[in-house]
Steps between C-alpha positions, in 0.01 A plus 500: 500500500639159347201456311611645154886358589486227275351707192801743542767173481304396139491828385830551573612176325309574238688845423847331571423225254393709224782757581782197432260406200556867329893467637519238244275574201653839510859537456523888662359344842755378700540361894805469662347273760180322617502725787495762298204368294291464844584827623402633130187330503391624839579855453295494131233378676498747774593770229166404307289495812603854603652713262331334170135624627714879572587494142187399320326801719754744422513403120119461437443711231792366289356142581150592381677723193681187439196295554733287749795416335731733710389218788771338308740777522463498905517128532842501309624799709425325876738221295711733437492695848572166684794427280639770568446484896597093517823433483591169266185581281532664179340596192640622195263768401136653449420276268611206662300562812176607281512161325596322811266669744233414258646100494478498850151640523366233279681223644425562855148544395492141333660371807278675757187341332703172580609520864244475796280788642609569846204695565179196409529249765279195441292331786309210506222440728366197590345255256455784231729626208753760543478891564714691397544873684625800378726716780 
């Protein structure tokens, strides 16, 4: 049950980092306190786990019409929809969150190819070279 704990606590640090990254490259992103940055970066993670995948079913054919570019348009509206449900997080406007939402996707893709893989432990057996095993 604890197994994928510790992947959870990177990703999540990973969102909240480049969440206070777009608060200050972007001037229309705003936190009124760390807390409120956590909270914010927990809630667009769990938004983008279960009601992203809704959304890119339910707007298919305008994704493949668009030939994915309205994946863009969803990923700034889950920034927008937990704006507006956090309290102390705010952005300005469409815009702001298309740009930003597309900031933070790139950023927390750079840093996820940076932080450790919970999920490949390494074991070494005796007197050989290391193993490494996918779970």
């Amino acid at each position: 049950m604890f197994d994928n704990l510790a992947g959870f606590f990177i990703h999540w640090a990973i969102t909240a980092l480049a969440l206070w990254a777009a608060s200050l490259v972007f001037n229309g992103i705003r936190f009124s306190s760390s807390a409120s940055l956590i909270v914010s970066a927990l809630l667009l993670g769990f938004a983008n786990a279960v009601l992203r995948p809704l959304l890119v079913l339910l707007t298919l054919p305008l994704t493949l019409v668009t030939l994915g570019f309205f994946l863009l348009v969803i990923n700034a509206l889950m920034l927008l929809l937990v704006a507006r449900v956090v309290r102390g997080f705010t952005v300005s406007g469409f815009w702001t969150a298309f740009f930003a939402s597309l900031f933070i996707s790139i950023l927390s893709m750079a840093i996820g190819t940076l932080a450790p893989n919970a999920e490949t432990t390494i074991y070494r057996l005796p007197d050989s070279s290391p193993h490494v095993i996918s779970t």
